[in-house]
N, C-alpha and C positions, 0 to 999 in steps of 0.2 A: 504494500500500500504506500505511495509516496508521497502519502501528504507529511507536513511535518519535517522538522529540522530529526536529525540521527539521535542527536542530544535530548529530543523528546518523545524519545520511545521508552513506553512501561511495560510492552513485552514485546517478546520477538520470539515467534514459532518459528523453527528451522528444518524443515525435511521432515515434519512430523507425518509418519504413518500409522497406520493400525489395524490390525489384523484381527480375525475372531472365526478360526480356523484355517478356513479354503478360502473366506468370503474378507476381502479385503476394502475397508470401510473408509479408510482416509491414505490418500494416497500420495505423499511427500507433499505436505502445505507448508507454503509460506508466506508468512504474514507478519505484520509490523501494528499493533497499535500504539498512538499515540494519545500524551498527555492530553486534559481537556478535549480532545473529542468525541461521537457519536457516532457507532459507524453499526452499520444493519448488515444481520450475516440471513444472507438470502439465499433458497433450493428448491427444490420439489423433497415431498418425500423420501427419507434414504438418501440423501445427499450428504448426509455424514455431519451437518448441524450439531446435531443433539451429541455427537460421539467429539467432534472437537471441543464443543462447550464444557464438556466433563473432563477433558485431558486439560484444557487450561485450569483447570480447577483445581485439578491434584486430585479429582475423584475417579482417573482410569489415568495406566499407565500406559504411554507411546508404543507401540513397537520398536519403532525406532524415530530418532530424530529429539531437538530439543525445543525445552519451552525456557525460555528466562527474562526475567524481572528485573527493572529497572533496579540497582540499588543492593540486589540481593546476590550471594557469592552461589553459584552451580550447584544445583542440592538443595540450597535452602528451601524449609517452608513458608510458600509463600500466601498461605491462608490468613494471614490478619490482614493483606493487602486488599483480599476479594470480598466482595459480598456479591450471593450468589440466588437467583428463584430456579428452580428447577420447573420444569412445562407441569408438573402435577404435584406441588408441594406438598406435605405430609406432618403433621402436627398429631398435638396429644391433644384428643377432645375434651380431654378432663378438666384440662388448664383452661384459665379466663385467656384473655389476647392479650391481658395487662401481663400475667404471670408468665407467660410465651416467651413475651416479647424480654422481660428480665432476665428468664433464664437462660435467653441466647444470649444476652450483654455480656452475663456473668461469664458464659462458655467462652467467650472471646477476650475475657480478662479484663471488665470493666468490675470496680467496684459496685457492691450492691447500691448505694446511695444514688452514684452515677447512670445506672444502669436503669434503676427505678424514674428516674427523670427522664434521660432518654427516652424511654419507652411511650410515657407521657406524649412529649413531644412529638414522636412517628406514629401515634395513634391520632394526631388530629393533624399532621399532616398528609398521611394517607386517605381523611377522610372517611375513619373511623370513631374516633373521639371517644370521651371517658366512659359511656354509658356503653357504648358496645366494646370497651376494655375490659368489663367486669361481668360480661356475658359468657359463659363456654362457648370453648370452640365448637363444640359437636353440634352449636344451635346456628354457626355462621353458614350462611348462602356463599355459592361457591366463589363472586364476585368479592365477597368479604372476606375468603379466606384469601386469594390472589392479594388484597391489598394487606391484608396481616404478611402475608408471606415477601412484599416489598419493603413494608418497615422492617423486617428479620433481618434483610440482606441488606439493610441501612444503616443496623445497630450501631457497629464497632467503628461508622464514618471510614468503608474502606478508601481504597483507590481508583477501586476497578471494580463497578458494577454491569455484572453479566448476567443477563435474563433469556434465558427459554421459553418462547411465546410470553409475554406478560399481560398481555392482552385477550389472551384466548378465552378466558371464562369472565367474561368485562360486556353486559349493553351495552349500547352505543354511547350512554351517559355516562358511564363507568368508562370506559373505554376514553373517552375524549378528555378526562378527568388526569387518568392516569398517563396521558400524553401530554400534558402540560405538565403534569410532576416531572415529568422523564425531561421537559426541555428545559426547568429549573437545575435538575440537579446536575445536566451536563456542564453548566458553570460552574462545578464544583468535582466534580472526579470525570473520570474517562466510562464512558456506557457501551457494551457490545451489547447488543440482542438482539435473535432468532425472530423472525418473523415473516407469514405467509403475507402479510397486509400490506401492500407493496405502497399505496400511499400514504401509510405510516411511516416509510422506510424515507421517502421519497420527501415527506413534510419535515420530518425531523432530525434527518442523517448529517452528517458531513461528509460519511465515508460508506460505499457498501461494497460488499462482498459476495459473491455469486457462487457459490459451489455446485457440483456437479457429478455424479459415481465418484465421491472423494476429491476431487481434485478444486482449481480454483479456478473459473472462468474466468471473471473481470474482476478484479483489483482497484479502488482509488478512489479517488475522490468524486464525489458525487457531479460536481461540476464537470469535472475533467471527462468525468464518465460522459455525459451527457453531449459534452464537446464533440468530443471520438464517434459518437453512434449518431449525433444529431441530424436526422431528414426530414423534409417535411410530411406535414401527415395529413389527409383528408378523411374526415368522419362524416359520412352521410347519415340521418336516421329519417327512419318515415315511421308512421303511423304503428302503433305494437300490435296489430290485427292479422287474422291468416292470410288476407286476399293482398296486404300492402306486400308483406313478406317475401309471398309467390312472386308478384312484379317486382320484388329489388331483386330475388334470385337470377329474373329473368334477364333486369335490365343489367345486372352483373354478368353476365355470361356473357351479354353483347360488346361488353365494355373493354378497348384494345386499344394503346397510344404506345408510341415510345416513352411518351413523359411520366407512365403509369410504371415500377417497379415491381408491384402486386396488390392484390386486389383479397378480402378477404371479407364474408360474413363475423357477423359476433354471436357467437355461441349462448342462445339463449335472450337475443335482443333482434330489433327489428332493426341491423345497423350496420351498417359495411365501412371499415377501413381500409382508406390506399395510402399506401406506403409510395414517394411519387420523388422523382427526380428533379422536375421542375414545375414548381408550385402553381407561377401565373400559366405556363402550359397546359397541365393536367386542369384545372380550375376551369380554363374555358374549354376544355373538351368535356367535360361531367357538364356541363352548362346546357353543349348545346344535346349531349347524349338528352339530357332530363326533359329537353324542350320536344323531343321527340319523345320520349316515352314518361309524359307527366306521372308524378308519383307524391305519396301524399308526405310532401315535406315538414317535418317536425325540427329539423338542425341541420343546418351545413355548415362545415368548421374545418378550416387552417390551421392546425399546430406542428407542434415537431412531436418527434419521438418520446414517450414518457419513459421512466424509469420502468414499467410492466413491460411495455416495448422492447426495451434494450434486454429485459431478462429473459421473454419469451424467446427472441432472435437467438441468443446466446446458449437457452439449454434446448433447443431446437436442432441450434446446429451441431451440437455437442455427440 
């Protein structure tokens, strides 16, 4: 990843592999995160996500290859630096969220006093607050447990928070809630996190990362990214009915320019994207195509490539 001076890098994965017999899961990554950044690690399914998330952690070991820490001598432990959500967090239901949220402080070598405030604190910044502190966990909605499970990994103020899906068991309230926490706290440590949500990734990133049967597709900066892959893009939709659908399938089959790249329906929308060489070209050929086979227009739109764009291209051609 080359955002970033050399001097502010807080870890550096080097040739990390990982094996789990015959079936080989991460296959020589490397990657650079930096201080104070954001950066979104994106895949499909079995992309090996969830398997390097755990190796940065110190909760599976490499096959081969290394991970190290800014600051830390080869070996060391560097678990006070992390705080960590795992995609399906796991708690004592017994415990309130106040008494939780304590006895991860303590675990991490905060005094009790300390530890008892803290908790305080990430219970009404997560948006949980006193009265759901002193509730067991066995009574929290799974939305409540996700946010118990962000103040845990915020306890000990690491360096480096890393999240697996943090979003995943979040409505859209909840969900938009904890996306403003997440751009708060990136002025304060460095955030990796796993996610399918690609304009979360896209809203809030600096950096993303694209994996793929183990390996790393596209590296960098989000800008940079966007640089690289940027073409323009036309999005037609018409009407969300069976009979407009039929006529855009049809008017798309007739649809042929030099200026046109490719042409594609949206899965489960009344909508066709082209991916197009030259904008004002393509633009007035969809013009007079549509004049000849009116259709019932709901958007016509000019942009470039989005971040979905650039991932779909990328684990496509992969």
């Amino acid at each position: 990843m080359p955002s970033g001076r050399a001097d502010d890098a807080i870890v550096r994965i080097r040739g990390v592999s990982r094996s789990f017999g015959s079936v080989r899961t991460l296959d020589g990554i490397d990657l650079t995160l930096f201080e104070g950044r954001c950066a979104a690690l994106l895949g499909p399914n079995g992309a090996g996500k969830t398997t390097l998330l755990r190796i940065l952690t110190g909760l599976l070991a490499p096959s081969s290859g290394t991970v190290g820490f800014q600051g830390l001598a080869p070996g060391a432990d560097p678990r006070s630096l992390i705080g960590y959500l795992p995609q399906i967090p796991a708690f004592y239901g017994w415990m309130s969220g106040s008494e939780f949220l304590r006895y991860a402080g303590e675990l991490c070598g905060l005094p009790g006093r300390e530890a008892a405030k803290r908790s305080g604190e990430l219970l009404e910044r997560v948006g949980l607050g006193a009265a759901a502190g002193k509730r067991r966990i066995s009574g929290y909605s799974g939305g409540m447990k996700q946010r118990l499970g962000l103040a845990q990994a915020l306890i000990h103020r690491p360096k480096l928070l890393v999240l697996d899906e943090p979003v995943s068991a979040l409505d859209p309230v909840g969900r938009r809630e904890v996306m403003e926490l997440l751009r708060e706290w990136k002025r304060e440590m460095t955030i990796l996190f796993s996610t399918h949500v690609l304009h979360d990734a896209e809203e809030l990133c600096d950096d993303v990362v694209i994996l793929q049967h183990g390996r790393v597709l596209v590296s960098g900066a989000v800008g940079e990214i966007r640089g690289v892959h940027r073409k323009p893009v036309i999005t037609l939709e018409v009407e969300d009915n069976g009979p407009a659908r039929k006529r855009l399938a049809e008017w798309l089959s007739r649809l042929s320019h030099p200026a046109i790249a490719s042409a594609e329906l949206q899965p489960g929308e009344a909508a066709v994207k082209l991916q197009v060489l030259d904008a004002e070209e393509a633009r007035n050929h969809v013009m007079q195509q549509l004049l000849a086979m009116p259709l019932p227009i709901t958007k016509l739109e000019i942009g470039h490539a989005s971040l979905e764009d650039i991932f779909l291209k990328a684990v496509h051609a992969s």
